[in-house]
FINU-975873 format. One record per residue (C-alpha): x, y, z; residue in one letter. Coordinates in pm, whole numbers, plus 50000, padded with zeros to 5 digits. Example, Ala and Ser with C-alpha at 12.3 -4.5 7.8 and 13.67 -1.06 7.14 Angstrom:
<pts>
512304955050780A 513674989450714S 
</pts>
This chain:
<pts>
500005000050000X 501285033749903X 500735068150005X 500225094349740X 499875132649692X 496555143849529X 498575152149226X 499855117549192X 496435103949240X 495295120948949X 498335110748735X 497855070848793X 493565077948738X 494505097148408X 496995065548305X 494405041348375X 492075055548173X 494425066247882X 495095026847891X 492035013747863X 490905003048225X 487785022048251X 486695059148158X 486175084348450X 482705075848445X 482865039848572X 485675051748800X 483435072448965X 480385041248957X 483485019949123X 484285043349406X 480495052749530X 479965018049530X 483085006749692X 481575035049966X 478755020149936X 479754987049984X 481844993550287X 478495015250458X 476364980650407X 479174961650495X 479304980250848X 475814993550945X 472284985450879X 470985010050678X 467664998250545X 464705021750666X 467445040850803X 467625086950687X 470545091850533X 471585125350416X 474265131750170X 476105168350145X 477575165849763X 479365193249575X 479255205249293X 482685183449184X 483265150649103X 483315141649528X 479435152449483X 479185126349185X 480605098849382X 477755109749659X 475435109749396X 476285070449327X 476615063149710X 472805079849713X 471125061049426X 472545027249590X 471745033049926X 468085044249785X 467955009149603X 468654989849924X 465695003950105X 467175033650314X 465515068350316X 467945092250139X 468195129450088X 470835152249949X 471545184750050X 473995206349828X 475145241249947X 476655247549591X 473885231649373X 473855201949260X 477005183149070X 477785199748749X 481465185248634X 481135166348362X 481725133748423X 480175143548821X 476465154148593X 476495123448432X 474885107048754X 471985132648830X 469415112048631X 470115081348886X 469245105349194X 465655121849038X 463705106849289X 465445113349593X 464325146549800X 466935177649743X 466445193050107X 467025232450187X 467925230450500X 470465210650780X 468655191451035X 469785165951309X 467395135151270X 469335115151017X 471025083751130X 473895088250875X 475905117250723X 478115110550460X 480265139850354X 480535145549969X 481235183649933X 484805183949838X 487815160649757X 491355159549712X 491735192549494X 490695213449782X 492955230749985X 491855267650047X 490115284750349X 486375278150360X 483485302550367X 482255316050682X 479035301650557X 480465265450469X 482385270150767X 479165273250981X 477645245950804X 480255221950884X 479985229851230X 476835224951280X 476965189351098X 479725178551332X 477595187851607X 474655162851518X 474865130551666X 474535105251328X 477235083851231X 479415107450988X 481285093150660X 483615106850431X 484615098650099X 488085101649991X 488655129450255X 486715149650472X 485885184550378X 487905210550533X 490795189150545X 493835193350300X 494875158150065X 498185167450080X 498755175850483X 496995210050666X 493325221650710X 491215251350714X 490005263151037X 487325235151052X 486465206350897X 484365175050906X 485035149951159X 484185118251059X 483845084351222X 484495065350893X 486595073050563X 486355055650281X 489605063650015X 490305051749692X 493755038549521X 496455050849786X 496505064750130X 496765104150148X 499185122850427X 495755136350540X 495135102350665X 498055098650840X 499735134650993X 498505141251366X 496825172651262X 494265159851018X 494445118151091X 491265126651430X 489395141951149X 489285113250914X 488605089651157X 488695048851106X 490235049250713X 489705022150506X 491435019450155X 489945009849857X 492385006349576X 489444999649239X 492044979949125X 494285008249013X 498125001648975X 500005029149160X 503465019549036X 506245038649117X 503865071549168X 503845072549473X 505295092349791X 505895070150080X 504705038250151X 502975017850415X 504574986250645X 502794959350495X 502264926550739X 505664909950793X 506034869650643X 506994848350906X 510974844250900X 511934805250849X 515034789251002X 516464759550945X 514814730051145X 518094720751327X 518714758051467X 519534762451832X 519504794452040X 522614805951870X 521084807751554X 518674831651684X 521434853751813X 522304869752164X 520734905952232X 522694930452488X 520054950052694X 522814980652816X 519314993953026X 517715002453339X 518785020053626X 518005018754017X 514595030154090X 513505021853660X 514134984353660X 511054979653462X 512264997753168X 514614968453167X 512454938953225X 509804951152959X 512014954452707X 513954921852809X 510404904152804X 509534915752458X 513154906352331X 512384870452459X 508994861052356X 510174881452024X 512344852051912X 515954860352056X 518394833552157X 519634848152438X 518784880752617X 521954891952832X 520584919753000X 523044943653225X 521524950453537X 522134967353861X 523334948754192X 520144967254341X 517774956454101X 519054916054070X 516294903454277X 513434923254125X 514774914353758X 515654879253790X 512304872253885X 510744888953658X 512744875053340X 514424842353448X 514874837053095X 517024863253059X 521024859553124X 522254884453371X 525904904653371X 524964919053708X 526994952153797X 527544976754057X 524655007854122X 526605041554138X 525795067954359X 523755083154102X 521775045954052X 523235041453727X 525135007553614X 528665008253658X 530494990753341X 534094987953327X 535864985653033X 536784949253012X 532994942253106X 531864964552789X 533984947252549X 533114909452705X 529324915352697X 530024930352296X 532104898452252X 528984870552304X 526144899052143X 524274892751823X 522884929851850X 522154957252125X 519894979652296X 520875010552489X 518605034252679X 515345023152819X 515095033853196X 519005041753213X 518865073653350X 520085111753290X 522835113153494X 526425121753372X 527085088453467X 524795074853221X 525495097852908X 529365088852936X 528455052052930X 526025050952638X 528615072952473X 531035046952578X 528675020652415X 528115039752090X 532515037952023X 532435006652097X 529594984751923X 530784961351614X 527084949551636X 523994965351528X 522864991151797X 519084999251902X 519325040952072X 516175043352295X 514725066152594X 517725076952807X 520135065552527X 518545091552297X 518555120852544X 522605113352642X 523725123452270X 521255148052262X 523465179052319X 525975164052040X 525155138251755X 527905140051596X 529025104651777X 526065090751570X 527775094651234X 531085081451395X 529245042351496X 530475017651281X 527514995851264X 523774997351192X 521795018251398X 518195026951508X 516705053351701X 513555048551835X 512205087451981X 509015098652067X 508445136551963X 509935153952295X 513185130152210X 513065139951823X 512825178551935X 516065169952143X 517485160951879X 516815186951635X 517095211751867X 513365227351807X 510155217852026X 507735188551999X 504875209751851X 507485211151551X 507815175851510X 504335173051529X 503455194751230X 506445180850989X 506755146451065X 508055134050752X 510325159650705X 512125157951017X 512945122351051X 513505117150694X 515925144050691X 517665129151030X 518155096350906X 519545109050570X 521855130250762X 523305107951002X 522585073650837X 520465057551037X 517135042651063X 514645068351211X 511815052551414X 509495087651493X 506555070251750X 503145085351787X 500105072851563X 500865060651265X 504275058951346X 507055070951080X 510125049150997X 513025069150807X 515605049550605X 519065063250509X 518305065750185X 515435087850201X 512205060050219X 509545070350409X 507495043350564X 503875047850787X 502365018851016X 499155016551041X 498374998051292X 498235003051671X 496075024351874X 496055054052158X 496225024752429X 499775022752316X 500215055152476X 501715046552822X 505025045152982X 506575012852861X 505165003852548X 508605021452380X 510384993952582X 508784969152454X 508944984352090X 512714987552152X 512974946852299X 510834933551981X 513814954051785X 516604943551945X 515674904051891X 515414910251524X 518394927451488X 519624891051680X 518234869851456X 520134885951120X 517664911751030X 519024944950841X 517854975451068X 514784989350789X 513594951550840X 513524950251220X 512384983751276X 509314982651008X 508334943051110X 508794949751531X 506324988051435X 503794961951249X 503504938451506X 504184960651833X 500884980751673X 498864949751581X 499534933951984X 498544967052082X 495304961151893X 494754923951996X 495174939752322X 492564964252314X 490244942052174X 490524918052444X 490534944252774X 489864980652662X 492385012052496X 492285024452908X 493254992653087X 495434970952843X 499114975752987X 502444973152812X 502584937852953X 499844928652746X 501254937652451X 503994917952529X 501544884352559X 499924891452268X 503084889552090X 502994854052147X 500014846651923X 501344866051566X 503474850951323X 506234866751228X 
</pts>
């Protein structure tokens, strides 16, 4: 699945029709009744008011499909268009099919369904006050709302006017939009579902999104050391469960052997927790931080497959100099999470000096950290940001949040689309960072770990949900419902 710009949208619909797949005409017919389709598929509609708001464009034609079908399958439809009726060519072509269904004058709030039809992918001006009013008051009804292609008031290509329709339920065609995807606009769209009408995007595209991972094969005689050894370089005296997620996750996510580093004061807590896991137990400084020597930093690289620095480690100056310590020294390839992030914060220069593969895993406070700007920054250039980071420094780029971004070094852009806002609580990055790591173990290349561990981090996350609730699943249970996806 690919994400394209409303320009490239209407270069691969122009191709298809130049070649012969259908005329604009029947790609409109396809898309209201993929709409349509996906309304019936979802909701009982029959003797159910629907109300359609077209435009005068060819989003209004594809309304005007969506409202002949939905008339044919017995539900009580009106349309209601504050610019007149469709006139587009290929959008007028469909007003014979909607003769019978009641034009209304006015909004009103006993309709079980809105479905938004008033502008599409070419729009990306200001509204009226007027269509600006009328918007608002749809959004405050208390139907189901639907959008098709995009909702109105919200830009294809990223941005929005002041307001715009927020809909439950969008229904696109051919590729994803950034719309769909960028923090500011994604609330507004809703649940998106994709329908492609069996157009071929090519290479005209923008970014693309992770697809479902296949399940890696091994040989039937491989042991634990075929699955490699991860390093955990984590946790910290008073955050040993930083440590033990992401330890847990690196387990049950297929690793040979998890060596984890772990303070003398947190042995007890840890070894119970993850008796699985192989222990290189050190001192606790002052400060709480683990005390590695030199000898014991070049041992524990020695045995390691891959590594993971960061998660519950700490701020202190004891803890930058030893992830700095960490970064000179890895031959292996190198997850950068939490603390880990924030101790090369100041400088990242040491990031284009590690010899081997590396991934950075940052929320948006961590990204602004690193860029030296705020979070509200991140936030509103997403893309940008990380795929200029992991250009410059030559890394892979995980940016969390919903529908998080993965950066390649060579400019790729990838979105996930899975996961959900129960994924939003302290430790779910550590067990992101552990599902990482044991790729990374068992002989993945960094884009690979980091785009399969996103996928199936955010699909857990929604096994978990759907078993407890968004509110009460824990990072924990993202971790058991690991156990039940292939991959």
């Amino acid at each position: 699945m690919k994400v394209l710009s409303s320009l490239q949208i209407k270069s691969v619909e122009k191709t298809a029709v130049e070649n012969g797949l259908f005329s604009y005409a029947q790609l409109m017919e396809n898309a209201g009744k993929a709409v349509f389709s996906e309304v019936v598929k979802r909701y009982a509609v029959a003797g159910k008011k629907v109300l359609i708001i077209v435009g005068s464009g060819n989003n209004g034609g594809d309304g005007l499909v969506v409202a002949s079908h939905l008339k044919k399958c017995g539900a009580f439809v009106s349309i209601f268009a504050p610019l007149g009726m469709p006139a587009a060519d290929t959008a007028s072509i469909y007003l014979d099919s909607v003769k019978d269904i009641p034009v209304c004058d006015e909004l009103s709030d006993n309709y079980n369904f809105y479905i938004d039809a008033l502008f599409g992918i070419g729009f990306n001006r200001e509204l009226s006050p007027e269509l600006s009013s009328l918007i608002d008051v749809l959004n405050s009804f208390s139907g189901t709302k639907i959008a098709i292609d995009v909702p109105s008031g919200v830009f294809s290509d990223g941005g929005m006017a002041k307001t715009a329709f927020k809909a439950d339920l969008t229904v696109t065609f051919i590729g994803y939009k950034l719309c769909h995807l960028l923090p500011e606009t994604s609330d507004y769209c809703g649940e998106v579902v994709l329908k492609s009408l069996n157009v071929d995007v090519g290479n005209n595209y923008s970014y693309s999104i992770i697809d479902s991972p296949d399940e890696k094969i091994f040989n039937k005689n491989s042991h634990k050391g075929t699955f490699g050894t991860s390093l955990l370089v984590c946790g910290s005296y008073g955050m040993c469960g930083a440590e033990i997620l992401a330890a847990r996750a690196a387990c049950t996510s297929g690793s040979g052997i998890v060596k984890c580093v772990v303070c003398d004061k947190n042995y007890s807590a840890f070894t119970q927790a993850v008796p699985e896991a192989v222990t290189i137990p050190v001192e606790t400084g002052l400060d709480g931080t683990p005390i590695l020597y030199e000898k014991t930093i070049f041992s524990a690289l020695s045995s390691a497959s891959a590594m993971l620095i960061g998660c519950g480690l700490g701020r202190t100056d004891t803890a930058k100099s030893l992830v700095k310590k960490m970064l000179t020294a890895t031959n292996i390839p190198t997850v950068l999470d939490a603390d880990g992030i924030n101790a090369v914060a100041s400088d990242i220069s040491i990031l284009r000096r590690v010899k081997s593969p590396l991934v950075l895993t940052p929320h948006p406070g961590e990204m602004a950290r690193l860029m030296g700007t705020d979070s509200s920054e991140i936030e509103k250039h997403r893309v940008v940001y990380a795929k200029r980071f992991a250009c410059d420094n030559q890394c892979v780029l995980v940016l969390k949040g919903a529908n998080t971004i993965i950066a390649a070094p060579n400019g790729e852009v990838y979105f996930n689309i899975t996961g959900n806002y129960g994924l939003g609580k302290g430790g779910s990055g550590d067990v992101l960072s552990g599902v990482i790591v044991a790729l990374l173990a068992n002989g993945c290349d960094a884009l690979t770990a980091a785009k399969t561990a996103v996928y199936v981090h955010g699909k857990a996350g929604d096994m978990a949900a759907q078993r407890y609730t968004k509110r009460t699943m824990l990072p924990s249970d993202i971790i058991t419902e690991l156990k039940h996806i292939i991959f």
